[in-house]
C-alpha positions as protocol buffer text, in pm:
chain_id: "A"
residue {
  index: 1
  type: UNK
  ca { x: 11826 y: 2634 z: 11399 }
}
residue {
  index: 2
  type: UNK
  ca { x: 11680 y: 2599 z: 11691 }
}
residue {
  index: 3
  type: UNK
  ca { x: 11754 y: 2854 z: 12033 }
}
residue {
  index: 4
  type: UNK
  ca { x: 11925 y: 2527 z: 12185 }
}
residue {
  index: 5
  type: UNK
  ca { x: 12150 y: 2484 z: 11898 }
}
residue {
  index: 6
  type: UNK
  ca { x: 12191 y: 2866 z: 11872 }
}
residue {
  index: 7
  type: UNK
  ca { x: 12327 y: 2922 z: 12201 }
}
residue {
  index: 8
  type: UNK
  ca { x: 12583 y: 2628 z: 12200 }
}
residue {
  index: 9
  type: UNK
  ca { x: 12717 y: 2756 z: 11864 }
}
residue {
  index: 10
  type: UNK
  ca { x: 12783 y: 3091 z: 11967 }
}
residue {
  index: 11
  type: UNK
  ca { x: 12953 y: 2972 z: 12306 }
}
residue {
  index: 12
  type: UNK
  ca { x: 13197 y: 2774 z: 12114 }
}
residue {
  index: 13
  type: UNK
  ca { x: 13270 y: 3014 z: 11889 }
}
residue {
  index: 14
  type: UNK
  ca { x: 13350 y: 3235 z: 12189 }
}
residue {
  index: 15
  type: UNK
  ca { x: 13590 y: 2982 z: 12320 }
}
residue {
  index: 16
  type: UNK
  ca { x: 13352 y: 3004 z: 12670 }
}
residue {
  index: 17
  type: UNK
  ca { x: 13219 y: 2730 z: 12889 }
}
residue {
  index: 18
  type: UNK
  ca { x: 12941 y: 2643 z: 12997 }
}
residue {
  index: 19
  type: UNK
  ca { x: 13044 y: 2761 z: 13365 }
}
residue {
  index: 20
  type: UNK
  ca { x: 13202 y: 3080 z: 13187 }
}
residue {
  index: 21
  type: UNK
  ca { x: 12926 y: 3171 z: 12997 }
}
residue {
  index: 22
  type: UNK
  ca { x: 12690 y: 3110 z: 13296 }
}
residue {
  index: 23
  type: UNK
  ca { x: 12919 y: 3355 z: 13483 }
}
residue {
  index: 24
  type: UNK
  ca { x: 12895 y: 3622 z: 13200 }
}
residue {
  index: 25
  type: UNK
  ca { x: 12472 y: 3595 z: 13192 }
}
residue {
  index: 26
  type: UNK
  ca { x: 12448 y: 3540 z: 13570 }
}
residue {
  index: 27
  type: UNK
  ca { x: 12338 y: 3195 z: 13605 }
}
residue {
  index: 28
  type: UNK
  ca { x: 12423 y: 2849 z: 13663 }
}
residue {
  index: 29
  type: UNK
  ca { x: 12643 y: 2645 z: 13493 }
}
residue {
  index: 30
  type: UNK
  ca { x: 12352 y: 2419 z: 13549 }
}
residue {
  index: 31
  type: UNK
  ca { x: 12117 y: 2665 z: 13372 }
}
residue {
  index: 32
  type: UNK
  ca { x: 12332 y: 2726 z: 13052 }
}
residue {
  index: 33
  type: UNK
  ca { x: 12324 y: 2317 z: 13044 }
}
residue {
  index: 34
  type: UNK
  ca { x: 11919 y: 2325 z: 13016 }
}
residue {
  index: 35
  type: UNK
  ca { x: 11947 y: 2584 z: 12745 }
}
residue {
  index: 36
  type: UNK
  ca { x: 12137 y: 2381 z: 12519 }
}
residue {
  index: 37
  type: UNK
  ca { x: 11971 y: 2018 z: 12606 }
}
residue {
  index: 38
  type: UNK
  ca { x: 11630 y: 2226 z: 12500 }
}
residue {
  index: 39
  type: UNK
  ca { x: 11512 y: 2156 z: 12841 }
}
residue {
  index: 40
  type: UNK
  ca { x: 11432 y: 2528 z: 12883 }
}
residue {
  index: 41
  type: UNK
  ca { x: 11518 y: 2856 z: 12730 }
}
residue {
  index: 42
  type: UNK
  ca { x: 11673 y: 3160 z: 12894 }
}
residue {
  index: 43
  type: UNK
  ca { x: 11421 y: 3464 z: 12999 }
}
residue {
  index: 44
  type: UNK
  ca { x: 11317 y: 3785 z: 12895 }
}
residue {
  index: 45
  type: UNK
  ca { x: 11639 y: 3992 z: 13079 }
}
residue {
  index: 46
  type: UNK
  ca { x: 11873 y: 3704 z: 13037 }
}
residue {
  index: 47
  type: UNK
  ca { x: 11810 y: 3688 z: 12616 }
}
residue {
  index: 48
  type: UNK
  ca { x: 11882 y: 4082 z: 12613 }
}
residue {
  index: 49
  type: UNK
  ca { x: 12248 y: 4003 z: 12852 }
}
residue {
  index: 50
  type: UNK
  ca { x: 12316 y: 3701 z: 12572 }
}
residue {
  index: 51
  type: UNK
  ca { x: 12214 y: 3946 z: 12297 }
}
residue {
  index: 52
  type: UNK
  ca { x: 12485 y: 4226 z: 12378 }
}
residue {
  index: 53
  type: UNK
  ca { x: 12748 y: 3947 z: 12499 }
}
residue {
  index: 54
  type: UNK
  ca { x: 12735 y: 3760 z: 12125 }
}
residue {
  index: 55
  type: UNK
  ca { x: 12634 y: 4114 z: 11886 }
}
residue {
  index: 56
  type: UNK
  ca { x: 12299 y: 3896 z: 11789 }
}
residue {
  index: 57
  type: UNK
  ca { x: 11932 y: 4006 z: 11819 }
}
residue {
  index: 58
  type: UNK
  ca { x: 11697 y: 3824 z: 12054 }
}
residue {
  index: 59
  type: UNK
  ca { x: 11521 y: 3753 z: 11725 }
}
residue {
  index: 60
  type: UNK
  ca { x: 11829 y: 3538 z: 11603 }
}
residue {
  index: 61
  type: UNK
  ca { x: 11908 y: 3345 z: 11958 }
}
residue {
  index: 62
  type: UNK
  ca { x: 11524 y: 3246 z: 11935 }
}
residue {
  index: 63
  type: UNK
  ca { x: 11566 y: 3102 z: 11599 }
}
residue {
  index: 64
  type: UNK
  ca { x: 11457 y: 3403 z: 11369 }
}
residue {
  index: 65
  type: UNK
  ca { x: 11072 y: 3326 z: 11439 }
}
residue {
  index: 66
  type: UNK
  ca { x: 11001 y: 3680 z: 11305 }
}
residue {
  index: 67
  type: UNK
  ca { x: 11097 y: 3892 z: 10983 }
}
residue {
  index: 68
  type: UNK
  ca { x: 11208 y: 4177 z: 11068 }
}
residue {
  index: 69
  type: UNK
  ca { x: 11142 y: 4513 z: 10938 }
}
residue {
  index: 70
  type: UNK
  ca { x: 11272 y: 4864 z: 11030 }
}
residue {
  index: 71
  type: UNK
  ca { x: 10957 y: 5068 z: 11158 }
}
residue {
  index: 72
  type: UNK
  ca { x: 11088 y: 5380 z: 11031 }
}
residue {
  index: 73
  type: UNK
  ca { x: 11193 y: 5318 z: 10700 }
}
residue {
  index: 74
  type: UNK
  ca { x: 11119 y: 4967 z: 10611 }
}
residue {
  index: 75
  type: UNK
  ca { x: 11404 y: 4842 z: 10571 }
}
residue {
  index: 76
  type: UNK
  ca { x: 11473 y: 4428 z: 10620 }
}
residue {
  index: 77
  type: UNK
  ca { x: 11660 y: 4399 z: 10961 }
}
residue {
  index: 78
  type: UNK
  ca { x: 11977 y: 4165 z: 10997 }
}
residue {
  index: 79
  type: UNK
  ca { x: 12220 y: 4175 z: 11316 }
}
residue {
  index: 80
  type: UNK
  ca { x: 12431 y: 4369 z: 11048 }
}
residue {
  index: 81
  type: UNK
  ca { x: 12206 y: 4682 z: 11029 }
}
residue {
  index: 82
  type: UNK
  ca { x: 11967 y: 4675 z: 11409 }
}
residue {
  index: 83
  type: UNK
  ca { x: 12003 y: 4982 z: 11544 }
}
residue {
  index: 84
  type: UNK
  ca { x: 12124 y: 4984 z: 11925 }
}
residue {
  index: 85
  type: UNK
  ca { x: 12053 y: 5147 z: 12222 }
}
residue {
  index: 86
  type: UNK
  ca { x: 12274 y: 5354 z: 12493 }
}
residue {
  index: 87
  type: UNK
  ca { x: 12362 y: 5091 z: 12687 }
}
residue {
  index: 88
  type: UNK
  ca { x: 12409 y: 4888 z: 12413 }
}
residue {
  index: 89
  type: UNK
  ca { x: 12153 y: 4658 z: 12388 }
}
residue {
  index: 90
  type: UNK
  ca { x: 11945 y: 4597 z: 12015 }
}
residue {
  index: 91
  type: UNK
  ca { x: 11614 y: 4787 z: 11957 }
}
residue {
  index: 92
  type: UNK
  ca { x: 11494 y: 4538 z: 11721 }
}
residue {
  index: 93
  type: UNK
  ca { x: 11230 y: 4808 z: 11583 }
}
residue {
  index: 94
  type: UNK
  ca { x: 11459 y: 5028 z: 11401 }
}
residue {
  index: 95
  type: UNK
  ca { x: 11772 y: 5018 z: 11144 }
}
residue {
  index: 96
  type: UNK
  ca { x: 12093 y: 5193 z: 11291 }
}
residue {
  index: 97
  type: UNK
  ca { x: 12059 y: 5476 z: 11047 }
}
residue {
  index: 98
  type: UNK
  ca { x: 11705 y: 5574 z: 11169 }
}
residue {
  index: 99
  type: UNK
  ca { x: 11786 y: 5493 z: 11495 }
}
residue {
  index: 100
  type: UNK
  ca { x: 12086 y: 5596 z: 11664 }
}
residue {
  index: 101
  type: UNK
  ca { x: 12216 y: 5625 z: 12035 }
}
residue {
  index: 102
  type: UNK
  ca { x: 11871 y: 5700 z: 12152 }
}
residue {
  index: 103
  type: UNK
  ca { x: 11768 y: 5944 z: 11899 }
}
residue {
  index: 104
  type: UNK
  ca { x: 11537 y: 5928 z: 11635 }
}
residue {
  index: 105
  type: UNK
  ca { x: 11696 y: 6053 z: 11334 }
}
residue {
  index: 106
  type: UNK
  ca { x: 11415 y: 6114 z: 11105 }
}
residue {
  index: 107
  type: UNK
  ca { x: 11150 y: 6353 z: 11196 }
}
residue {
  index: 108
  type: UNK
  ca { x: 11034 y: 6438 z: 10861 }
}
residue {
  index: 109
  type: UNK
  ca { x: 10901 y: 6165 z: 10628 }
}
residue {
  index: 110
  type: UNK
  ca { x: 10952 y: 6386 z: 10300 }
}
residue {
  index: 111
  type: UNK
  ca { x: 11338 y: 6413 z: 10427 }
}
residue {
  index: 112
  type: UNK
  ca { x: 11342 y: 6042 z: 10482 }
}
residue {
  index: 113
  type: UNK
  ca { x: 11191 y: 5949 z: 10148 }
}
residue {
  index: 114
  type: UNK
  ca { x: 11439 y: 6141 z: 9985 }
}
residue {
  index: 115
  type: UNK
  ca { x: 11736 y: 5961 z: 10112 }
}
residue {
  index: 116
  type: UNK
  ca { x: 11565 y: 5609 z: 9975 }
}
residue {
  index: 117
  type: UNK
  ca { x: 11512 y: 5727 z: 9706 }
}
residue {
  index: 118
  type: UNK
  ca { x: 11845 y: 5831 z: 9625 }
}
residue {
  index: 119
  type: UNK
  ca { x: 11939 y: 5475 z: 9762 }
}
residue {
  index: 120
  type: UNK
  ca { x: 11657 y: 5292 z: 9574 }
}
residue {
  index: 121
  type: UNK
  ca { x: 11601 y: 5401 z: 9256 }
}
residue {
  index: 122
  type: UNK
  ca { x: 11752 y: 5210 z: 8988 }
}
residue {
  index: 123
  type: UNK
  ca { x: 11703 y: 5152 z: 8612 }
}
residue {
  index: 124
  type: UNK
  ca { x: 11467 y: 4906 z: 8723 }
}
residue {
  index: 125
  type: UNK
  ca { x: 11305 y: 5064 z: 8995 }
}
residue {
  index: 126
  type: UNK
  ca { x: 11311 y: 5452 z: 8852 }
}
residue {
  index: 127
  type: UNK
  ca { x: 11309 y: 5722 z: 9105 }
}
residue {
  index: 128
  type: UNK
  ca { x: 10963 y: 5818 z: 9071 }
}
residue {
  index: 129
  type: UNK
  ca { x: 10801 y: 5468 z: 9140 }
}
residue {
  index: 130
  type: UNK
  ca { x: 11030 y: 5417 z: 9442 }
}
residue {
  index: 131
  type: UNK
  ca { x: 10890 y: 5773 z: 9549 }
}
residue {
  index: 132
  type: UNK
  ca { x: 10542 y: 5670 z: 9538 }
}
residue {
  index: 133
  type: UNK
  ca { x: 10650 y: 5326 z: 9693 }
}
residue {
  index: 134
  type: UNK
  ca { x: 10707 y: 5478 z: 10026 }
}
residue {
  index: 135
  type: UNK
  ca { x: 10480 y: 5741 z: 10016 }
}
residue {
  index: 136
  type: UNK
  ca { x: 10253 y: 5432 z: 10021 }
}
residue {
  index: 137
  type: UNK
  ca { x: 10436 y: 5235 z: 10249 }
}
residue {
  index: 138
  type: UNK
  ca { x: 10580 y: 5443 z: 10516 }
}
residue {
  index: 139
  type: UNK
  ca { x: 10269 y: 5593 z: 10656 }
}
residue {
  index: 140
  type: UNK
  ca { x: 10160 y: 5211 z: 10788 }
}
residue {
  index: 141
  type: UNK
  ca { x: 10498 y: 5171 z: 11002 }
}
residue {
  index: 142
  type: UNK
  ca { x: 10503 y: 5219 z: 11362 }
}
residue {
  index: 143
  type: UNK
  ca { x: 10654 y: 5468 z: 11398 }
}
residue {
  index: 144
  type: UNK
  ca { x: 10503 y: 5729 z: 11176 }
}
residue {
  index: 145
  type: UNK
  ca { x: 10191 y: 5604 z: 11321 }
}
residue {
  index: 146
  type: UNK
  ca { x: 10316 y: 5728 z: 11675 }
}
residue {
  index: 147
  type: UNK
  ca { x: 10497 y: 5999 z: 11562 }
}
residue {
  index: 148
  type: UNK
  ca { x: 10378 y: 6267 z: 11748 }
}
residue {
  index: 149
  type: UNK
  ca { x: 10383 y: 6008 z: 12103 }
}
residue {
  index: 150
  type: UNK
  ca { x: 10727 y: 5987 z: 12001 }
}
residue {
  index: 151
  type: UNK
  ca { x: 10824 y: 6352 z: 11881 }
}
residue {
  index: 152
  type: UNK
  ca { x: 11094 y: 6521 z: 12090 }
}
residue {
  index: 153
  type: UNK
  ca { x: 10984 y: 6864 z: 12107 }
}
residue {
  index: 154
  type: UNK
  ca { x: 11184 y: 7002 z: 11829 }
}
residue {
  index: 155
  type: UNK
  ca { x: 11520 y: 6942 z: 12016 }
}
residue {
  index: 156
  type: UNK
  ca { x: 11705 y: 6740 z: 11767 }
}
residue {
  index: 157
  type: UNK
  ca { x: 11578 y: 6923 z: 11490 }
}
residue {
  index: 158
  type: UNK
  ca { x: 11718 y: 7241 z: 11689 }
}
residue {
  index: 159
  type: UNK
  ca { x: 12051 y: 7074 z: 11734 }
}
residue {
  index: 160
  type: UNK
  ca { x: 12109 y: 6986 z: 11363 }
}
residue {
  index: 161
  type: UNK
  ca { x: 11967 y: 7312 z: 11274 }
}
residue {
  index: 162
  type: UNK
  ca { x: 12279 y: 7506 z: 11493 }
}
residue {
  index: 163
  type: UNK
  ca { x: 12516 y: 7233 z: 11349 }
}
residue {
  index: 164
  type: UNK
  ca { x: 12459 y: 7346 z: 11002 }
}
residue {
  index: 165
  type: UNK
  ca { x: 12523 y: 7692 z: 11113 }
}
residue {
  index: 166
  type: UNK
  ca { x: 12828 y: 7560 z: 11289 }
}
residue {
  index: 167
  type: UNK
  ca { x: 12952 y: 7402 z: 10936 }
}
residue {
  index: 168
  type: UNK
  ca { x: 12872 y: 7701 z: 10754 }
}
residue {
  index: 169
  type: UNK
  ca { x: 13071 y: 7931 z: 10941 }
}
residue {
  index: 170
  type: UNK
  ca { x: 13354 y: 7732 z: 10882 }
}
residue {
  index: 171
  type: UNK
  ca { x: 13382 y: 7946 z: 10566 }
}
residue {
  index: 172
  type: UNK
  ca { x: 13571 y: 7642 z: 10332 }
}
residue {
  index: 173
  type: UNK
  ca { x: 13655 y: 7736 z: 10055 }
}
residue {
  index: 174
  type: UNK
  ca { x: 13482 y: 7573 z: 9773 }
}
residue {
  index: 175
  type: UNK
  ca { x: 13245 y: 7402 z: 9993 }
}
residue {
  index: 176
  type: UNK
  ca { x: 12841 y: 7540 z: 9919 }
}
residue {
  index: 177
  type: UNK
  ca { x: 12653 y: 7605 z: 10203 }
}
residue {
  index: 178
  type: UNK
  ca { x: 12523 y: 7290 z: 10403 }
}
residue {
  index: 179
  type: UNK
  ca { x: 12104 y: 7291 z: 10382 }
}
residue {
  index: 180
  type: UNK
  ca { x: 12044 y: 6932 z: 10538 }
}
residue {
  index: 181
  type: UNK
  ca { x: 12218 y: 6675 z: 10728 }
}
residue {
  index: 182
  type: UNK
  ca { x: 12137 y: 6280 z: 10655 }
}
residue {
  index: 183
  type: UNK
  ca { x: 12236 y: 6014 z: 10924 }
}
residue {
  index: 184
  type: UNK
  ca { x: 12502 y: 5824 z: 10844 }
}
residue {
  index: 185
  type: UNK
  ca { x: 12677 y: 5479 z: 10977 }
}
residue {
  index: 186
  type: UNK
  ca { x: 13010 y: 5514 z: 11061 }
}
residue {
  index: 187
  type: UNK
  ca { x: 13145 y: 5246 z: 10858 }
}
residue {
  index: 188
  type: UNK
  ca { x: 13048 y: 5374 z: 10534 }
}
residue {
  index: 189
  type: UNK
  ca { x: 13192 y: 5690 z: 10581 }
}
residue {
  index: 190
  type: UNK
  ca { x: 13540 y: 5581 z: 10831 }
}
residue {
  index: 191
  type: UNK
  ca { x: 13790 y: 5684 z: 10564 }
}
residue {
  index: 192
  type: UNK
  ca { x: 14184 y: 5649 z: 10616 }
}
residue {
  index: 193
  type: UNK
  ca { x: 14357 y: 5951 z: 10573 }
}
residue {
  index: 194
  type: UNK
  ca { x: 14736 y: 5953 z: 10536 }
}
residue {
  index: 195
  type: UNK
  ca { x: 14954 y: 6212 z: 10755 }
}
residue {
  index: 196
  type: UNK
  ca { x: 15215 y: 6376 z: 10659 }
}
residue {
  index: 197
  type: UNK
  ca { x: 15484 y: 6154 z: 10874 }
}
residue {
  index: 198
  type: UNK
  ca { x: 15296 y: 5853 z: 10587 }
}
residue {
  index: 199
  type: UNK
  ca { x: 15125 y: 5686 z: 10839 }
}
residue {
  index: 200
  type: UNK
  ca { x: 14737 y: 5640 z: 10782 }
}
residue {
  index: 201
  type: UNK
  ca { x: 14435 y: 5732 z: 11038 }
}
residue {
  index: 202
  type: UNK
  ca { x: 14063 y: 5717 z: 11057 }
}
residue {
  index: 203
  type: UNK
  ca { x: 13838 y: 5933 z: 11316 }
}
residue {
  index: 204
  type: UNK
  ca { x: 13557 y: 5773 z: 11318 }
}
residue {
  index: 205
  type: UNK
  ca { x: 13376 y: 5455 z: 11497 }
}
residue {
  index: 206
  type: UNK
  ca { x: 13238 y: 5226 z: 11242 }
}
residue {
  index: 207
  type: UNK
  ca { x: 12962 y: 5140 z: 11483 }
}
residue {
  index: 208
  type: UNK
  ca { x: 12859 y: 5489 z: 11536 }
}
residue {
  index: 209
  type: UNK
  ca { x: 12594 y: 5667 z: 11366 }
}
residue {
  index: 210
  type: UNK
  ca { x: 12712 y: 6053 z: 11255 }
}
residue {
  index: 211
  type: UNK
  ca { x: 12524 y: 6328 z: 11048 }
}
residue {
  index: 212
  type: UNK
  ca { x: 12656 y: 6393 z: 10778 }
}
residue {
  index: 213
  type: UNK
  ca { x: 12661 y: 6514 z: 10333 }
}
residue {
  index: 214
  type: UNK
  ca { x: 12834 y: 6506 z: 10063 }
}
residue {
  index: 215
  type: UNK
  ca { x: 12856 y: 6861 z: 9851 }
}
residue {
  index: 216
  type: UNK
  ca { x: 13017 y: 6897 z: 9500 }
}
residue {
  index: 217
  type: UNK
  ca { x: 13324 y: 7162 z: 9454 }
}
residue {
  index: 218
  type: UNK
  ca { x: 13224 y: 7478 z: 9333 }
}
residue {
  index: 219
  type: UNK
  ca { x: 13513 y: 7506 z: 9153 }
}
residue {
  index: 220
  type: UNK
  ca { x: 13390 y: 7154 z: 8930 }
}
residue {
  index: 221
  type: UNK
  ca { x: 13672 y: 6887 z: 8907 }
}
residue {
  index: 222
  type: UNK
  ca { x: 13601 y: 6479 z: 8986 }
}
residue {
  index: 223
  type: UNK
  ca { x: 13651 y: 6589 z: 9406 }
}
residue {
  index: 224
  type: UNK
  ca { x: 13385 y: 6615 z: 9649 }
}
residue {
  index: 225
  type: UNK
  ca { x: 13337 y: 6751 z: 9975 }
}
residue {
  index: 226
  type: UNK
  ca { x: 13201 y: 6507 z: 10242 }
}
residue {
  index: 227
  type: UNK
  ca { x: 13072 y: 6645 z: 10593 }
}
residue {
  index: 228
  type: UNK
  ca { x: 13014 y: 6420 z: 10884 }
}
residue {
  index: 229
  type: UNK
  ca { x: 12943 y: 6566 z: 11276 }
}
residue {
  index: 230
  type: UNK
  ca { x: 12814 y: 6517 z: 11596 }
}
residue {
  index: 231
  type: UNK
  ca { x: 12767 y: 6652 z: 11927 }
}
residue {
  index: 232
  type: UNK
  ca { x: 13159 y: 6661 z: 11995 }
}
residue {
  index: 233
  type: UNK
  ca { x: 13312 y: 6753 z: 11630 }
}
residue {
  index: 234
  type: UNK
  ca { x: 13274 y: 6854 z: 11277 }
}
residue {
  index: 235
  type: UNK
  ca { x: 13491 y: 6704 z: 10974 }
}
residue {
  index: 236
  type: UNK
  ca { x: 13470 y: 6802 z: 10617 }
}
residue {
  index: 237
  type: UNK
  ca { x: 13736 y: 6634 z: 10404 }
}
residue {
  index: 238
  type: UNK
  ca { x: 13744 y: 6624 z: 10000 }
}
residue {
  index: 239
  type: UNK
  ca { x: 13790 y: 6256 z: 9806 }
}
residue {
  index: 240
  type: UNK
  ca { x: 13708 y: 6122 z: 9469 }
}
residue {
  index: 241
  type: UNK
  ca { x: 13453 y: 5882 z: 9326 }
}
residue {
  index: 242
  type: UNK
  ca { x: 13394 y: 5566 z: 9601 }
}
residue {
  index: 243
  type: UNK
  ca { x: 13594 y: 5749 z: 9848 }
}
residue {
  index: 244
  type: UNK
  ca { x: 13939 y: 5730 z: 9670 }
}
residue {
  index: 245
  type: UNK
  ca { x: 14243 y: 5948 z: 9794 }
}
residue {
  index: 246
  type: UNK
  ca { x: 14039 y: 6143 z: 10048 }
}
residue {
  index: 247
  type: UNK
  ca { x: 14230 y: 6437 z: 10214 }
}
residue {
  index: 248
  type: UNK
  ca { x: 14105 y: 6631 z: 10563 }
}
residue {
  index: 249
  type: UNK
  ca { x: 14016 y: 6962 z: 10528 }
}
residue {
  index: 250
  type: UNK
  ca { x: 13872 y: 7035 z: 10897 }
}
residue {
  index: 251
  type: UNK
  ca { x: 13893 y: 6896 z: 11233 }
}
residue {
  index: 252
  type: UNK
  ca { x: 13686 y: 7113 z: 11469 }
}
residue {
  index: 253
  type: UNK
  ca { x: 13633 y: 6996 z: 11846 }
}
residue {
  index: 254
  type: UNK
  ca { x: 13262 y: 7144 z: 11970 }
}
């Protein structure tokens, strides 16, 4: 599709005008009419307004013209999985597990490798080859090129470091000690938990980006402890395989 044809299908799946839409973006009515006659196509600052208005990526409202990769990791990008700034506009550079809120959340490319691997490997695809696949790979993305251009100091590195501590001084029983926290998207981890009145909750955003693990039971059995935090509170609850019957062990405020 086309960015003409783009733009008029995601206005009338918004139920908007063209005068309402030009209203939202800052133009004319007049303007929004060019757009979709393919007379002209919006600019630099008004693509990133239409981006956060409709949840797409510049990429998409221009008609895809490029494929997408994650610069950090490697990953194919889709609106699904674009990692977002602040403000919340796209970065179209990075996945929203390697790039979160402003933060960088790998700083370490053994770490990252790691967590692919664990998500990779397959009968197929053993662990091994996938581990030599990005040791290959990763190295020619952008951002481990610039990685030191782009390296924070240490700071988040300290933070996760003292949030660990935090975790561990929780003293749960049953629960080992916490050695490394992974970035994790929300929705993957946003489990309901039922209250004792037998109404259900969940804590989390599924749009947010938390760090987090999951640790097995000392004590053996079929539960596991999961562990998800940030910089306002920690949460370790226990469930069973894919997240079944999870219960809350710990809601800490920070």
């Amino acid at each position: 599709m086309t960015t003409k044809d783009i733009i008029r299908e995601l206005r009338t799946k918004a139920n908007f005008s063209q005068e309402e839409l030009a209203e939202k973006v800052f133009v004319t009515r007049q303007a929004v009419s060019r757009w979709e006659n393919g007379e002209t196509t919006p600019n630099t600052e008004t693509l990133k307004l239409l981006s956060r208005l409709f949840g797409v990526s510049i990429n998409t409202l221009l008609g895809s013209p490029r494929n997408l990769i994650c610069q950090c990791c490697g990953m194919p990008l889709e609106d699904t999985n674009i990692s977002r700034e602040k403000d919340g506009f796209f970065n179209e550079e990075y996945c929203k597990w390697c790039y979160a809120d402003g933060e960088y959340m790998y700083h370490d490319m053994d770490d990252l490798i790691e967590v692919c691997v664990a998500n990779m490997a397959s009968e197929a695809f053993p662990s091994e080859q996938a581990r030599a696949y990005l040791k290959e790979m990763l190295p020619k993305l952008d951002y481990w090129k610039k990685y030191k251009n782009l390296d924070d100091g240490g700071k988040f590195e300290e933070f996760k470091r003292k949030l660990i501590e935090e975790i561990n001084a929780l003293g749960v029983e049953g629960m080992p000690k916490v050695e490394k926290l992974n970035a994790l998207v929300g929705g993957y981890v946003n489990l309901e938990y039922r209250l004792p009145n037998g109404k259900t909750v969940k804590f989390l955003d599924d749009n947010a980006t938390y760090l987090g693990n999951q640790l097995e039971c000392e004590f053996g059995g079929d539960r596991c402890f999961g562990v998800v935090a940030n910089m306002d509170f920690i949460l370790v609850y226990t469930y069973e395989e894919n997240g079944e019957n999870p219960e809350l062990v710990v809601y800490k405020k920070r």
